[in-house]
C-alpha positions in Angstrom: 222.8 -4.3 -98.8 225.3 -2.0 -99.0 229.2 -3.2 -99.3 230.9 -2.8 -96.4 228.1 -2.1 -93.4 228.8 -4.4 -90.2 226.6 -5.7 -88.1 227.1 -6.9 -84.3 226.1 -9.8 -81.2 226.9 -10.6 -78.2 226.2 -13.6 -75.6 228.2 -15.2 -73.1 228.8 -18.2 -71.3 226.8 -20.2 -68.4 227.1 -22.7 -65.8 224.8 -25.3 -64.6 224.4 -25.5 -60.6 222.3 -28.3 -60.7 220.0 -30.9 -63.3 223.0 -31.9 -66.1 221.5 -34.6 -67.8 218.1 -34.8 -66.1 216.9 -31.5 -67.8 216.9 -33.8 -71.0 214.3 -35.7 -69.6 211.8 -33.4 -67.9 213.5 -32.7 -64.8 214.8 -29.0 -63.8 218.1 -27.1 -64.1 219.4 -24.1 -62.3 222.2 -22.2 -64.4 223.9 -19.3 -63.6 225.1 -16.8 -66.8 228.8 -16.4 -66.8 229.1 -12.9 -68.5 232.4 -12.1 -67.6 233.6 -15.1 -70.7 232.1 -13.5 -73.8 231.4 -14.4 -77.6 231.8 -11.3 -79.7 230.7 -11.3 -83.8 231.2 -9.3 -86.7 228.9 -9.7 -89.6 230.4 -7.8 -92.9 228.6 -7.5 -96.2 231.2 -7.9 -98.9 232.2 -9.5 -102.3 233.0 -12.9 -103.3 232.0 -16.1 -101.0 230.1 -16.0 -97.6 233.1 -16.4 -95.7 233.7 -17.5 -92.0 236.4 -16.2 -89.3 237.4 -18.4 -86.2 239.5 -19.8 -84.0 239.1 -23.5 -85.9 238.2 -22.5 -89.2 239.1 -19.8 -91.7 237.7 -19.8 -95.5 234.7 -20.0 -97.4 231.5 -20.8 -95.6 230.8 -23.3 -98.1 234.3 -25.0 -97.1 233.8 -25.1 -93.2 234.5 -28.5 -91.6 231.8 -31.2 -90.3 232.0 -30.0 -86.7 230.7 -26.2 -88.1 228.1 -27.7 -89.5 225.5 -26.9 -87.2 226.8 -22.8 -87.6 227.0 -23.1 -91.3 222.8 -24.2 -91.2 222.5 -21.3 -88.4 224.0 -18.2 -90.9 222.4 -19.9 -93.8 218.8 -20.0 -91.7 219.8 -16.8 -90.4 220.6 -15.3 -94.0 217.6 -16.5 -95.8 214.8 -15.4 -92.8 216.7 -11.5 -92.7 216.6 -12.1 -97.0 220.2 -11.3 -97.5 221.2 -12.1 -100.8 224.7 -10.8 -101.1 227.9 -12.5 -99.6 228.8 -12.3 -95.7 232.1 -12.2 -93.8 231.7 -13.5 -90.3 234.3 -13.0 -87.5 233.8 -14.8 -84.2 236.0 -13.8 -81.0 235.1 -16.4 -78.0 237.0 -15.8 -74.7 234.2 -19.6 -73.9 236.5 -22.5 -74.3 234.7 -25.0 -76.4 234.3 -29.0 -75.0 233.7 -27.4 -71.2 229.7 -27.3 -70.1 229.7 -23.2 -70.2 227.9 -22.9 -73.2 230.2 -22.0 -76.1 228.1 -23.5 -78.8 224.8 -21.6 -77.9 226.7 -18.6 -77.2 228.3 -18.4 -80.5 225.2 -19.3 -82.3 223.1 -16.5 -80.2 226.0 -13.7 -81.1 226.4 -14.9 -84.8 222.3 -14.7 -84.6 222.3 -11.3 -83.5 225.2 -10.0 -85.7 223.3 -11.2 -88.3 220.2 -9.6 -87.6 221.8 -5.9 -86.1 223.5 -5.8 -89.8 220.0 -5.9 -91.7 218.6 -3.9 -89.1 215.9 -6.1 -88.8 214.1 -6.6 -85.2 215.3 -9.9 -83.5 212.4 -11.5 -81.2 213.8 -13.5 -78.4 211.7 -16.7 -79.7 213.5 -16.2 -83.5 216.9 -16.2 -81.3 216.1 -19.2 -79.8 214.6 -20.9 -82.6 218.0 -20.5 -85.1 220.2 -21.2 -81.9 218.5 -24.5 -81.8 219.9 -25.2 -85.3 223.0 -25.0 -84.1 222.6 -26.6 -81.0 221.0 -29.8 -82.6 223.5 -30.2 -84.7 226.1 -29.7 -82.2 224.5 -31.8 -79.2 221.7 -34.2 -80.9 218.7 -33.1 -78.3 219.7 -29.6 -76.3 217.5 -28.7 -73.7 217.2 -25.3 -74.3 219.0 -24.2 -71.0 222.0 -22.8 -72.5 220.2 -20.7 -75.4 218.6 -19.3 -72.4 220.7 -18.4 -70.2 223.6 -17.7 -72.9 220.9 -14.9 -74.2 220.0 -13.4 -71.1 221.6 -12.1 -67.6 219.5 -13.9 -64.8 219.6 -17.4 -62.7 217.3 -19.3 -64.2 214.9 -22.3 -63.0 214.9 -24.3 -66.6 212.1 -27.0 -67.1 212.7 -28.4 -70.8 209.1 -26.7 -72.8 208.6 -24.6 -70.3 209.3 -20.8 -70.0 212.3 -20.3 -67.9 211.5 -18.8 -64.7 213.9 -15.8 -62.6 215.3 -17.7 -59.2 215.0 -15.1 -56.5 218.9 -15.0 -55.4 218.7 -13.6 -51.6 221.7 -13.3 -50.8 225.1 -13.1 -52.6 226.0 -16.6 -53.7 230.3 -16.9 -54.3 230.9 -19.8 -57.0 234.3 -20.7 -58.7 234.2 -22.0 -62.0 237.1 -24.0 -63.1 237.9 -25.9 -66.6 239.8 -29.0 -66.1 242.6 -29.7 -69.2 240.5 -32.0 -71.2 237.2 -31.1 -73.1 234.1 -33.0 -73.2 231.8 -34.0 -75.8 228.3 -33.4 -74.7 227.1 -35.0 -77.5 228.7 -38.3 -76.5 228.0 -38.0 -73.3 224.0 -37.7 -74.2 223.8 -40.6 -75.8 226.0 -42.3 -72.7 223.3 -41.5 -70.5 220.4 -41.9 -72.7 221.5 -45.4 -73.2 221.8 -46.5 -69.3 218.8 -44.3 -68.8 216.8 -46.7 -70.9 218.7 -49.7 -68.7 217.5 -48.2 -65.4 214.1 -47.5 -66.6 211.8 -44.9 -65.0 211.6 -43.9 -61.6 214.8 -45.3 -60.8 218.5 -44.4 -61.3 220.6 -41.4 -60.9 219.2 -39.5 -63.7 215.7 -39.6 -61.6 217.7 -38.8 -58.5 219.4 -35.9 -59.7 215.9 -34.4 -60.8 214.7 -34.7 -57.2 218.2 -33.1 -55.7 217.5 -30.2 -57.9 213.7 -30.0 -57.1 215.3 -29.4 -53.2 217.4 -26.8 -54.5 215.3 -23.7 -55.6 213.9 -23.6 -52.0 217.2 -23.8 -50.4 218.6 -21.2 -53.2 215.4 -19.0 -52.7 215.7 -19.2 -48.9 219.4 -18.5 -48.7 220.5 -21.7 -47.3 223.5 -22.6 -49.0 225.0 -25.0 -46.6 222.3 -27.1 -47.6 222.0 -26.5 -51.4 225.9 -27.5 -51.3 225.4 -30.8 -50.1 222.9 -31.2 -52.5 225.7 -30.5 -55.2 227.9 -32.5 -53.7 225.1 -35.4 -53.7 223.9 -34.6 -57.6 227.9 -34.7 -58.5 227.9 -38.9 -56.6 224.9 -39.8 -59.2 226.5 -37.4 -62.2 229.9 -39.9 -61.4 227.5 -43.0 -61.7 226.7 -41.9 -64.6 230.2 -42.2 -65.8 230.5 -38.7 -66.9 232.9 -37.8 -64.5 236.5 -38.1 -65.3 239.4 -38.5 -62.7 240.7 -35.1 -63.5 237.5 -33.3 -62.7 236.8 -35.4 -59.5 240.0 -34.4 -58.5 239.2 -31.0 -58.5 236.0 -31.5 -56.7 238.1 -33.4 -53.9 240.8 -30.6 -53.7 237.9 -28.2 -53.1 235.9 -30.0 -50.9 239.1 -30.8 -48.4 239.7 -27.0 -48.2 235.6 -27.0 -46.9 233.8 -25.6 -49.9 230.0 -25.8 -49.4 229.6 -27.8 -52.4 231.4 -28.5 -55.5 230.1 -30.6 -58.6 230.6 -31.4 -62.2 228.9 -28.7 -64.5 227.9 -29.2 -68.1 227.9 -32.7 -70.0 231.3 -33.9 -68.6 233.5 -36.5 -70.1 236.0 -33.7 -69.4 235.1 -30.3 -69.2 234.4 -28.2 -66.2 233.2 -28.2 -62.1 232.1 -25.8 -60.2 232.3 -24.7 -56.4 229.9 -23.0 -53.6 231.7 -20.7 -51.3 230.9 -19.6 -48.1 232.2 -16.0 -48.7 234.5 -13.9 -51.0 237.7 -14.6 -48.6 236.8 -18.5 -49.0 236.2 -18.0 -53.0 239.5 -16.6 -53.5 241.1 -19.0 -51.6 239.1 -22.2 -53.7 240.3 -20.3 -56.8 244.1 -20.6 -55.8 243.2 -24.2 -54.3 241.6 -24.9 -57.6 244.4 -23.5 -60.0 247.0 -25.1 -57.9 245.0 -28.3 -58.3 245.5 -28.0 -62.3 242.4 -26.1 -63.6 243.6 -24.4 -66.6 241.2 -21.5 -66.5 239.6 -20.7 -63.6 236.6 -18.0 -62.8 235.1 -16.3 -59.5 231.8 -15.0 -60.0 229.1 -14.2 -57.6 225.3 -14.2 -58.0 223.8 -11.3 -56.9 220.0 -10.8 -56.5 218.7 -11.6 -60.4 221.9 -10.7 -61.8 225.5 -11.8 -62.3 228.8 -9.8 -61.4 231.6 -10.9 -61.9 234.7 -10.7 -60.2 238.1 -12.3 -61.1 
């Protein structure tokens, strides 16, 4: 390879709308890509160790902490399938806050993927991407669904069913969300095993976890049909069993108070939770903006406005 040559990937974050938790278990998920928060990668050939740039790590690949493990399997993987033999420098740039349900592990992992690939010019099959972002994500989450790899690698709603093909959701009309990241992270790791344990209690057929998969059946029809007073209260009844689930924390439900007092159509937990992130349906732009000030002023530390248009994302801030 020669010294020197870079290669590049992208991906991006996501949101879920509806299904955390459930789409472990066979039930469906809507997300939503969030490509306006991005994960950019540089792969470099060059002398000496494999060596690895972030924002919590920088040294010798060999070196990288426990909680990189899962990336450190994903560029050796990734090395050994493109047969580089010679050492790599690898810089990740991640505007994705990690700990907050948008998808920063599979994002990084998809970009580091691609940079890997782009510098040994080798084709990249979408199945390939997904299979080395599921290093990653294993190690990272203990039994991903799949539905961030998806939609961090792509630019559509998708309807997610876990070993299933993901599937376009025919967006009518313009749907206005806000995204905001409450001030502690999550670990959706932990909060897997939370749920897997009380799922087990609860037992089939019964529970929220079984509940939340029927709320989000009801929503691609109201989401394909355009009725989004309805597919907000189905949020707003898939957030009451994500909270039984304990996942919820008092920071994020205050969020999803603050916005539902100022007549959002629906606002929800999105992601693993323990922490982490919410997100809110709008009736309109003028409404969004105003949840986004509502939302900051309620103490989201990072807070993002974008709307769903048709079978793509733009995003507006």
């Amino acid at each position: 390879m020669i010294q020197g040559k870079t290669g590049r990937g992208t991906a991006h974050g996501k949101a879920i709308l509806m299904g955390e938790h459930a789409v472990v278990y066979g039930f469906p998920a809507v997300a939503v890509p969030l490509p306006e928060i991005k994960v950019s990668v540089e792969a470099v050939s060059r002398e000496g160790d494999d060596w690895l740039d972030c924002t919590y790590y920088r040294g010798s690949l060999q070196n990288a902490p426990g909680e990189l493990g899962g990336l450190r399997l994903l560029i050796e993987d990734g090395l050994a399938q493109i047969k580089c033999r010679g050492p790599i420098g690898i810089t990740i740039q991640s505007d994705i806050p990690s700990g907050y349900g948008l998808g920063s592990s599979a994002a990084v992992a998809a970009a580091v993927a691609r940079a890997l690939y782009h510098l040994a010019g080798a084709p990249l099959p979408q199945e390939t991407l997904l299979d080395l972002v599921a290093v990653c994500e294993t190690v990272c989450h203990g039994a991903p669904s799949g539905v961030d790899a998806q939609t961090a690698t792509g630019l559509d709603p998708l309807w997610f069913v876990r070993g299933r093909s993901p599937e376009i959701v025919a967006i009518p009309n313009p749907m206005y969300l806000v995204v905001a990241a409450s001030s502690q992270p999550g670990n959706t790791r932990d909060t897997v095993q939370q749920v897997r344990a009380l799922k087990e209690r609860w037992g089939s057929g019964t529970g929220p976890i079984d509940r939340i998969g029927a709320l989000t059946a009801a929503s691609r029809p109201a989401i394909e049909h355009g009725d989004y007073p309805y597919l907000g209260a189905l949020m707003i009844e898939v957030h009451r069993e994500l909270a039984a689930l304990d996942v919820v924390t008092s920071e994020v439900e205050k969020l999803v108070t603050a916005a539902l007092r100022h007549e959002a159509l629906g606002a929800k937990l999105t992601g693993g939770g323990g922490g982490g992130s919410m997100v809110v349906l709008a009736k309109d732009r003028q409404q969004q903006r105003q949840l986004a000030d509502v939302l900051r002023s309620a103490g989201a530390t990072r807070v993002w406005a974008p709307i769903v248009r048709g079978t793509g994302l733009s995003a507006v801030n």
